[in-house]
Residue frames relative to the residue before (quaternion, step in Angstrom):
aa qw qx qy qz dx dy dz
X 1.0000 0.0000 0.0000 0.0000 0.00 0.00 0.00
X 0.4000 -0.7054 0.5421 0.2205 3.49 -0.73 1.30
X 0.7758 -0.1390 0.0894 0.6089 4.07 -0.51 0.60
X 0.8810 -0.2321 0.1687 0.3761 3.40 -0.53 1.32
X 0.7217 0.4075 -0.0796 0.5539 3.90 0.96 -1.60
X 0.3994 -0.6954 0.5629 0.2003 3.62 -0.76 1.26
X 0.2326 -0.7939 0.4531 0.3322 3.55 -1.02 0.71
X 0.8011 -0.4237 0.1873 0.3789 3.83 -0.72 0.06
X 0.5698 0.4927 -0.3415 0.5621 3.20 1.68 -0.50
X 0.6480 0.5419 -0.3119 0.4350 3.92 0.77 -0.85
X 0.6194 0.5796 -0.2493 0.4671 3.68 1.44 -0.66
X 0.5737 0.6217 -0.2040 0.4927 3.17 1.23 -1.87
X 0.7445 0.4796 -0.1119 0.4506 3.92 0.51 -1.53
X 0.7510 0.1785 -0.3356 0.5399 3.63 1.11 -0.74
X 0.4759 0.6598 -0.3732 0.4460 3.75 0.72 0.22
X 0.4818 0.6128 -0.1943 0.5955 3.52 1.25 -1.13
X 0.8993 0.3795 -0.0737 0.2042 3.55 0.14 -1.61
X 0.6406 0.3829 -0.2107 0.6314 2.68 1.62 -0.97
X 0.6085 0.2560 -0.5627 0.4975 4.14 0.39 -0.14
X 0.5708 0.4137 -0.4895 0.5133 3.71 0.10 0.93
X 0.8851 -0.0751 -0.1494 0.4342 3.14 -0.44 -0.16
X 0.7680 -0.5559 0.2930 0.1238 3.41 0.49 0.44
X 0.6788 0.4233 -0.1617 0.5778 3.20 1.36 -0.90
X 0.3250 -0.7345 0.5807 0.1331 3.66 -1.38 0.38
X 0.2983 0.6589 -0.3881 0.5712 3.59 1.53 0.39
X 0.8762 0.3550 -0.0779 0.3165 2.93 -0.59 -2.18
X 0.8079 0.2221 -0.2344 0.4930 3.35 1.26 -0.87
X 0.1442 0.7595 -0.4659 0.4306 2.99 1.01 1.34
X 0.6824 0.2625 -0.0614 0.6795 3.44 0.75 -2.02
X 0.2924 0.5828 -0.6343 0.4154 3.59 0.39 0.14
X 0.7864 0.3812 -0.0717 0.4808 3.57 -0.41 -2.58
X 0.8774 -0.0156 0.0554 0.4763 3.88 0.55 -0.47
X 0.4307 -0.8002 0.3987 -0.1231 2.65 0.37 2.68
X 0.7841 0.4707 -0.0432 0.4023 3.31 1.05 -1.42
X 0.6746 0.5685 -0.3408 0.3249 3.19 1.58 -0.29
X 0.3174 -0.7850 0.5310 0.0322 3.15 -1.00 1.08
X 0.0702 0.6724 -0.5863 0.4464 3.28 1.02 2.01
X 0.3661 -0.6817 0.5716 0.2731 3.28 -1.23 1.43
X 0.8389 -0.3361 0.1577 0.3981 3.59 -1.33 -0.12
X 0.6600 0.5618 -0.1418 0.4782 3.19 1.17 -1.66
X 0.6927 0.2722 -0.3308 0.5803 3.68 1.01 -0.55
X 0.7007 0.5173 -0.4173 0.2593 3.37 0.13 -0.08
X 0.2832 0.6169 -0.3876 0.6237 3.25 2.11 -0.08
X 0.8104 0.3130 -0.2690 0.4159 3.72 -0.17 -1.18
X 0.7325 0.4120 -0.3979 0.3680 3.58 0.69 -0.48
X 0.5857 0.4687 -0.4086 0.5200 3.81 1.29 -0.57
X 0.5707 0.5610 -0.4611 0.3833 3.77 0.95 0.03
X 0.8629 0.1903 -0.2614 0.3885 3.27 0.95 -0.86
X 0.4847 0.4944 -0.4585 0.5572 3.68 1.12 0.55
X 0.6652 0.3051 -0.5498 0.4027 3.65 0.71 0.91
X 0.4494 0.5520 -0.5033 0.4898 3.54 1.24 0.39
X 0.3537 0.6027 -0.6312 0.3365 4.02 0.63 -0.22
X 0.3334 -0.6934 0.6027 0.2116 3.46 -1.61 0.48
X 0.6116 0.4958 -0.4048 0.4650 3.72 0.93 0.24
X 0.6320 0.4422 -0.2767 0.5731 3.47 1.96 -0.88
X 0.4090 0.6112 -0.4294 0.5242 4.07 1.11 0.33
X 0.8490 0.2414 -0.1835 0.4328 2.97 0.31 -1.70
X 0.6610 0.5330 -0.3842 0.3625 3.66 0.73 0.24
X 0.6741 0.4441 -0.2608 0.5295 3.27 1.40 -0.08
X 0.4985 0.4457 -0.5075 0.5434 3.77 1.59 -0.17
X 0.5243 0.5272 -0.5767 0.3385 3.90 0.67 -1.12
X 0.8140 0.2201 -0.3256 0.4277 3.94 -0.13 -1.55
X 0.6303 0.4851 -0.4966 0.3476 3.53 -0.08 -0.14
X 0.4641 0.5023 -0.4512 0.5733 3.90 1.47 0.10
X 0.7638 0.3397 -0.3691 0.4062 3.66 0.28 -1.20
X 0.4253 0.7280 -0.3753 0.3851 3.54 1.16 -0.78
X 0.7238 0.5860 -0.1379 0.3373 3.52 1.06 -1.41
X 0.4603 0.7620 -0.0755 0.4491 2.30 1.35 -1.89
X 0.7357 0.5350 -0.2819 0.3051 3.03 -0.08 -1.68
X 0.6937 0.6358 -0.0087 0.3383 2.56 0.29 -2.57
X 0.7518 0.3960 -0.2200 0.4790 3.65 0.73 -0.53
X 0.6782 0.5316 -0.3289 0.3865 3.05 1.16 -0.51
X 0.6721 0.3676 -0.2586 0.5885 3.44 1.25 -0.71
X 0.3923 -0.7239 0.4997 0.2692 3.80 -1.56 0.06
X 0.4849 0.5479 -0.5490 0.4040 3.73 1.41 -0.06
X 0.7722 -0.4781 0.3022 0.2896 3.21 -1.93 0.42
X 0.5121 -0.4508 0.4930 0.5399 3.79 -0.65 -0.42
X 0.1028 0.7958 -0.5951 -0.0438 3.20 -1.27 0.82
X 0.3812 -0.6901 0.4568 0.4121 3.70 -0.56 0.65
X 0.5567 -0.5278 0.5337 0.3559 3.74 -1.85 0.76
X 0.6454 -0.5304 0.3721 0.4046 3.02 -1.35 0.10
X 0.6238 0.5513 -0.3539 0.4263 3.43 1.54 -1.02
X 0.6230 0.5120 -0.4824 0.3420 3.60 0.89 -1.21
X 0.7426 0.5392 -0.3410 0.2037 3.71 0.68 -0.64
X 0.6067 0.5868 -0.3114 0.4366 2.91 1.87 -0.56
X 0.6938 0.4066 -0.3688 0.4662 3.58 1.18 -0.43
X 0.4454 0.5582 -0.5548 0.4270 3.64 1.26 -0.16
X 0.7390 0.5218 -0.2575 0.3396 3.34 0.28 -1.28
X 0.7234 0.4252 -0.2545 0.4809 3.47 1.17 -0.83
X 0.3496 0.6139 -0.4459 0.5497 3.75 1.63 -0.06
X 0.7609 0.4159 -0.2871 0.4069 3.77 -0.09 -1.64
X 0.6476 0.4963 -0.3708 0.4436 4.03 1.12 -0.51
X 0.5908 0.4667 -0.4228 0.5044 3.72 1.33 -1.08
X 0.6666 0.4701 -0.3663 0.4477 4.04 0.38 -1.23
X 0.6567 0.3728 -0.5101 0.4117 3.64 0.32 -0.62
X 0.7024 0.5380 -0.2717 0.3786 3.71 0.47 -1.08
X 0.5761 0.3721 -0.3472 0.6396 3.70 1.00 0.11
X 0.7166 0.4800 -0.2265 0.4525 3.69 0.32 -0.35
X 0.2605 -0.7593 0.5302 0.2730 3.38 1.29 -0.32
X 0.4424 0.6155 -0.5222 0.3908 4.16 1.23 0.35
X 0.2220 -0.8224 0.5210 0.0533 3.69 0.47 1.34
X 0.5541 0.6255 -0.4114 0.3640 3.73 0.92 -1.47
X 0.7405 0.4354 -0.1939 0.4738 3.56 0.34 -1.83
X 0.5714 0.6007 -0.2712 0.4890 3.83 0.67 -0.13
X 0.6158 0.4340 -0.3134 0.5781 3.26 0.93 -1.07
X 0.8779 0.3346 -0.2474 0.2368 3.19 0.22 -1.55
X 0.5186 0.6344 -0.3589 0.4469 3.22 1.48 -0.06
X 0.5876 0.5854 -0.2626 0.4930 3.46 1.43 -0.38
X 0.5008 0.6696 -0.2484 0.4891 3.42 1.18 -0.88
X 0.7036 0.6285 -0.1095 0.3130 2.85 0.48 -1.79
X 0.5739 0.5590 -0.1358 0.5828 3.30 1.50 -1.83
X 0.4813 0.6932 -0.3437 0.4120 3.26 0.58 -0.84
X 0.7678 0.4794 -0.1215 0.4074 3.26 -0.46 -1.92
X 0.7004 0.4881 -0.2712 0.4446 3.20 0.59 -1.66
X 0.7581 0.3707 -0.1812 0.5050 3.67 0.37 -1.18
X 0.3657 -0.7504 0.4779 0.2734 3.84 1.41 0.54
X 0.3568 0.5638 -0.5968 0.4457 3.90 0.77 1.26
X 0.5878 0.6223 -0.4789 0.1949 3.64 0.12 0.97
X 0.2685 0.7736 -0.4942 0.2920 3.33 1.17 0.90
X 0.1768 -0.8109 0.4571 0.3199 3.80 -0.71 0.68
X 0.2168 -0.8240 0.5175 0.0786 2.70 -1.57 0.78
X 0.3513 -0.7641 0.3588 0.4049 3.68 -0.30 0.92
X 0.1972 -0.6785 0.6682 0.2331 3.73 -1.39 0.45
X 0.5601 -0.4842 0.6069 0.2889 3.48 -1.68 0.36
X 0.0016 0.8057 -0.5668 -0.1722 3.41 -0.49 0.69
X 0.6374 0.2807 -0.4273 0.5766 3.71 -1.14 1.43
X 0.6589 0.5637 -0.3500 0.3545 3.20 -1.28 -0.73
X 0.7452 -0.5251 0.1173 0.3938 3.31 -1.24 -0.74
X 0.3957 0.7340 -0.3031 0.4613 3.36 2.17 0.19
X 0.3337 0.6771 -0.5626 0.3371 4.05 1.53 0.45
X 0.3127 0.7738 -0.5292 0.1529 3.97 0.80 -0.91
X 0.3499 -0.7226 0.5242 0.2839 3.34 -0.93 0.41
X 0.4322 -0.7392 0.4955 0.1460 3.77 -0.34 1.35
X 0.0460 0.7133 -0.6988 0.0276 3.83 -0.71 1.97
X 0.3715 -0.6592 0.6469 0.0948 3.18 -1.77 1.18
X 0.0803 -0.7853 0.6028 -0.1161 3.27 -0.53 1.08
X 0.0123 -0.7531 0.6518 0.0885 3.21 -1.18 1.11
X 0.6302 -0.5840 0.3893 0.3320 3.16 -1.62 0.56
X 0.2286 -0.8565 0.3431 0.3106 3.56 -0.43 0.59
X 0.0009 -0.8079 0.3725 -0.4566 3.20 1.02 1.43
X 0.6777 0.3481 -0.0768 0.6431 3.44 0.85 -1.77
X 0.7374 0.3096 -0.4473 0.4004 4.10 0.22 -0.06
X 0.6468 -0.3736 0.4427 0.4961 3.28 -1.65 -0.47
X 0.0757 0.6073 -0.7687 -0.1862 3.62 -1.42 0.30
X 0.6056 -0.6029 0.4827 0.1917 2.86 -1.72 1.70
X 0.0219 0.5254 -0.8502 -0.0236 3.99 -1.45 -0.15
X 0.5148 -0.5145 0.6539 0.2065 2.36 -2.09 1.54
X 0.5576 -0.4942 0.5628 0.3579 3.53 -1.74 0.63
X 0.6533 -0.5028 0.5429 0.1601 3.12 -2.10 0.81
């Protein structure tokens, strides 16, 4: 947050996230990749930057169109592909602050499948193949915020 006041893209991104997935954590680091809040505060800080009244009223607006939507058509709710990749990539940031590795893994896994990278492959254990293994997604597959019109 740029002086104290969130700017419209940081709203836009945690609004987005959370009437997707639901959580106020995840779409926390969603709006603020960079923050470098341990777990416990970042609970307290996505607690109180969803009481903002401009972040309220942007998340009742999509969770109206969200509604909206939904009613108009008769197939079931289904998640996007993107919402799943940032759900999934939420459950890797929370496991990794939490030190709950298990739910991490399997949320990784998961990613995996989805992005059809699940083919095994054998590694050399020791030697030079110790590297520390980064997963990188393309950032293509997430939301990229725009400031509102």
């Amino acid at each position: 947050m740029s002086q104290g006041r969130p700017t419209p893209t940081e709203i836009e991104a945690y609004a987005r996230a959370f009437v997707t997935g639901g959580k106020k954590a995840p779409a926390f680091r969603v709006a603020f990749p960079d923050s470098k809040a341990k777990q416990d505060n970042t609970h307290k800080l996505a607690s109180k930057f969803s009481k903002l009244i401009e972040v309220q009223s942007r998340v009742g607006e999509l969770q109206a169109e969200a509604k909206k939507k939904a009613e108009k058509t008769d197939e079931p709710f289904t998640f996007s592909f993107e919402a799943k990749v940032r759900y999934l990539v939420g459950i890797m940031a929370d496991a990794k602050h939490s030190g709950k590795l298990s739910a991490g893994v399997a949320a990784c896994k998961e990613l995996n499948l989805m992005l059809g990278d699940h083919a095994a492959i054998k590694h050399q254990i020791g030697g030079d193949d110790t590297a520390p293994i980064r997963v990188e997604v393309k950032e293509d597959f997430f939301y990229q915020p725009q400031a509102p019109e």
